[in-house]
N, C-alpha and C positions, 0 to 999 in steps of 0.2 A: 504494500500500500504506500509506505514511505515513497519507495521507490520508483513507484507510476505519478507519487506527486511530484518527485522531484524532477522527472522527467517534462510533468506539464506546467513546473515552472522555467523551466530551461527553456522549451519550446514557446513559450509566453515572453519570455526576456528576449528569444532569436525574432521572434513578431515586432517586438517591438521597436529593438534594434532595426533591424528591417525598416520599417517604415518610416524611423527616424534617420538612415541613411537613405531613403527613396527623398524624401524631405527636404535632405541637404543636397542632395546629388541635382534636386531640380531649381535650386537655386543658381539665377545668374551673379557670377565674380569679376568686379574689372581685374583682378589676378590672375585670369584662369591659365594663361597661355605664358606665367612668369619664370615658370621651372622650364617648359616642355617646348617655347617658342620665343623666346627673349627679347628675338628683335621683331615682333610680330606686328608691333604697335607701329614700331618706328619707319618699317616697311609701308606699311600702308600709307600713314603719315606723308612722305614721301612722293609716294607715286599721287595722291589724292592732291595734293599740292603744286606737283610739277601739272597732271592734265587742267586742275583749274586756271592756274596761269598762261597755258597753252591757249585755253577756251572760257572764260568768267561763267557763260552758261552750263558749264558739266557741274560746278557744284551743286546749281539745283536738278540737274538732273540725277544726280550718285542719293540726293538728299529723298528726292522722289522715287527713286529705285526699292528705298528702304521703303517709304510709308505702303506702296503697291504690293511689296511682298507681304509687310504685316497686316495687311487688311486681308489679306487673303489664307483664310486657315494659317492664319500668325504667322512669325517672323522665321521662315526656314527655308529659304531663297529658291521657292518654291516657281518665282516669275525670273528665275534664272534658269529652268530648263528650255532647251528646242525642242521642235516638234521631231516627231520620228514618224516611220509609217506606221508604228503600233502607239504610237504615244501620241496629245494634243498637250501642249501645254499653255501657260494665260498671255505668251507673247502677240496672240492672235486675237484675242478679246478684244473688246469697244475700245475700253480705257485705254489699254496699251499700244494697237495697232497703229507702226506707223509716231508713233508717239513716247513709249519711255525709249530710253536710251541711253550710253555709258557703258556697256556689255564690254566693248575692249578697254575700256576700262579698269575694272572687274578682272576677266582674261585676265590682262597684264599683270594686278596684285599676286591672284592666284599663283599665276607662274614663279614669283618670285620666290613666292611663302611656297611653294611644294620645292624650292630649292634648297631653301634654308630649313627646312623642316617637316619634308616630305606627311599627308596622310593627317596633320597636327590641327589644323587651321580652316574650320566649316566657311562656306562660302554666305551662311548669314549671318555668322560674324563681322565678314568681311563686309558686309552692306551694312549695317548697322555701326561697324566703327568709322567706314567711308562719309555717311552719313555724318556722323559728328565734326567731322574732319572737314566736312567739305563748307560745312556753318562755320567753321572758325576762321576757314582761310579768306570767307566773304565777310571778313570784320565781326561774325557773330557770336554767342557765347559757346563756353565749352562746356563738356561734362563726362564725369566717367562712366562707359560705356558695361554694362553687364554685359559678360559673355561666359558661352559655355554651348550656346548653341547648336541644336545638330542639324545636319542639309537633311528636306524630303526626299523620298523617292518617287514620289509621285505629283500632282498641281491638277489643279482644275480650272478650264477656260470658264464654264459657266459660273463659281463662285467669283472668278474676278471681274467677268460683267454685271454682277447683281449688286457684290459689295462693296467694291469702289466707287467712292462719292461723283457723282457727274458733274459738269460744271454749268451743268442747265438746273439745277435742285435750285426748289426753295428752301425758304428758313427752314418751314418744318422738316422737309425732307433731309437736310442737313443732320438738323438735329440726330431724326430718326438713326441715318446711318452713322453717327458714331456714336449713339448710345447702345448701337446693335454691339457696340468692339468695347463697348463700357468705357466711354468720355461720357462728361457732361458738357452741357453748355456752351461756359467756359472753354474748356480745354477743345472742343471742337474751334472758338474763335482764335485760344490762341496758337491751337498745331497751324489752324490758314494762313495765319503771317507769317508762313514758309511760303508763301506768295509773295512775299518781300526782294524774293532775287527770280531769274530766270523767266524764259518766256514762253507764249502760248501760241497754238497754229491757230488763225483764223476758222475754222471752222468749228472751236473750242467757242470761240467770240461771238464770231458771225451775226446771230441770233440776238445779240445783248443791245451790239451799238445797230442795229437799223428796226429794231422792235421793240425794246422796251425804252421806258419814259425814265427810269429811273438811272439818267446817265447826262451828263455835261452835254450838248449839245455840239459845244466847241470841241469836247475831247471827242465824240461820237464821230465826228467828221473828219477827223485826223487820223482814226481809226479805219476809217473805210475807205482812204486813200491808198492803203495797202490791202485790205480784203473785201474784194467786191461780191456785191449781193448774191450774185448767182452762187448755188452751190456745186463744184468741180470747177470753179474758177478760183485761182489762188489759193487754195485748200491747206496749204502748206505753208503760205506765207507768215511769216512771226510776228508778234508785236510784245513790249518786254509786260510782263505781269505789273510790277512796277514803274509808275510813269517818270518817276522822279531820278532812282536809285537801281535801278535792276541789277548791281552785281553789288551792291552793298546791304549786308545783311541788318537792316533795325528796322524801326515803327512806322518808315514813310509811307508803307502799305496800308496802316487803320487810316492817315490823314488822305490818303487818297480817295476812301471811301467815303469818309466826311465831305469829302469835295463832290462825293458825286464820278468820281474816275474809278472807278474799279473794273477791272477788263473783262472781267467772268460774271454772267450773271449771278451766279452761285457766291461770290466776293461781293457782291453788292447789294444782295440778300441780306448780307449780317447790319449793314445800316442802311435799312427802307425803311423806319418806324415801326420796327418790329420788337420784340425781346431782347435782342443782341445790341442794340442800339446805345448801350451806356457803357458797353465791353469794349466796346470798338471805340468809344470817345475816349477811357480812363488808358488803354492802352498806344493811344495816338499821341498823350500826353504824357507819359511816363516809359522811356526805352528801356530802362531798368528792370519795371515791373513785367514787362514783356519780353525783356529776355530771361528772366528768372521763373515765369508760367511757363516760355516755351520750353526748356531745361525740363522742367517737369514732365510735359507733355510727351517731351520725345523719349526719357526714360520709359514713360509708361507703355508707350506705343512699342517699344524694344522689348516689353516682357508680355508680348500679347503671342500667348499659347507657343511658347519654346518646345522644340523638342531635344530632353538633356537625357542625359545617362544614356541607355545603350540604347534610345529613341535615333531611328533615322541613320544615317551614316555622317562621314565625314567625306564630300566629293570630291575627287581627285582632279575633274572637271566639271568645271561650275554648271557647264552646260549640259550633261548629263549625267544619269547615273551611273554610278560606279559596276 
């Protein structure tokens, strides 16, 4: 009897133990890669640096690579696979078709980090540490990045059409989809002021400056000197997100809206006299405040459904599975 209890207090402590190491194991650490990958940060660091100065516009686009992946069945660079003949992955969806970009980018890190540390270094890590790197190199704040991340082996086109925020949404639809990923409000207005750098293709706009009322009339016009009404005319042509600043990362994006300039409908939605309307004035006045909410933001969106411990692999190419 002794001995069958002692047994099922052993088996009760290994339980326990257990799930207090599942616990820790699914915790993200800015250390993780400290013993096992050294210069892993500094790598990245680096190359994220050298292509921004190359291009001002890849930092939002490396910055945008993250939010797409973590919207999508969370942060495991899941909108870094290609398609195969047996495989569809989300490069081919609404959102991204034709539209994200930075892939050799990415590529190039990869390669380096499987040089210096072969098998070590998950590729949505490397989008999420890109990501912070690419905000700081446009003047904006920094932060330390949890990692520990493992790459999918699989992606879905139809989750990345449904839960990626459009930039045709209203208020409430905004809302809705990032309260689907667990933001509120808040943190919805202030992840958008990653609209602060980098630009959009006219067909993103299109829609905004020759239909709706809720736009500068002066800036509307400015705007459709480069994208004209028809649609498959100019489809592709850019206009910067920000009218002021577009490679510098701060708050000139809330006071554009207050102006009535904002290039997405979806960005101008947060001040039409709706809910969002006092977010968007305290953070047009305080660059501070909004860079210490977005920090928040982008941590949280970084811990949206990781796959840690022996979840997933670690891809040798970003672009497909191992």
């Amino acid at each position: 009897m002794a001995i069958h209890s002692s047994n099922n207090n052993y088996f009760y402590i290994m339980f326990i133990c257990s799930l207090l190491f599942g616990i820790c194991s699914s915790q993200l650490t800015s250390n993780f890669y400290d013993s096992t990958c050294p210069k892993a940060l500094s790598i990245i660091k680096s190359a994220v640096a050298s292509a921004v100065a190359k291009e001002h516009r890849m930092g939002a686009s490396l910055l945008r690579l993250h939010f797409h992946d973590c919207f999508v069945n969370g942060c495991d660079a899941s909108i870094l696979l290609d398609d195969t003949l047996t495989f569809t992955g989300e490069k081919t969806a609404a959102p991204n078709l034709n539209s994200v970009r930075g892939f050799d980018v990415i590529d190039n890190i990869k390669s380096q980090l499987e040089s210096a540390c072969p098998g070590i270094v998950s590729c949505a890590d490397i989008l999420a540490i890109a990501a912070r790197d690419s905000v700081v190199s446009l003047g904006g704040p920094s932060w330390n990045v949890g990692l520990g991340r493992r790459d999918s082996t699989s992606a879905s086109k139809d989750a990345a059409t449904k839960d990626i925020p459009s930039p045709l949404l209203d208020l409430s639809g905004l809302i809705t989809a990032f309260s689907n990923k667990g933001f509120t409000t808040q943190e919805m207005v202030v992840l958008s002021g990653s609209h602060t750098i980098g630009k959009a293709r006219c067909t993103s706009f299109r829609g905004h400056i020759y239909n709706d009322t809720d736009i500068d009339p002066s800036f509307a016009k400015l705007r459709q000197k480069n994208c004209p009404r028809q649609n498959g005319t100019g489809d592709n042509n850019l206009a910067p997100l920000d009218l002021q600043t577009p490679t510098h990362f701060e708050n000139n994006y809330y006071k554009n809206l207050i102006n009535k300039k904002g290039l997405l409908h979806s960005d101008q939605e947060l001040f039409n006299g709706g809910s969002t309307d006092s977010l968007v004035k305290a953070y047009s006045q305080n660059n501070k405040a909004f860079a210490s909410d977005f920090v928040t933001g982008m941590i949280k969106m970084g811990n949206i459904l990781p796959l840690t411990g022996s979840k997933g692999e670690i891809r040798k190419n970003c672009r497909r599975v191992n």
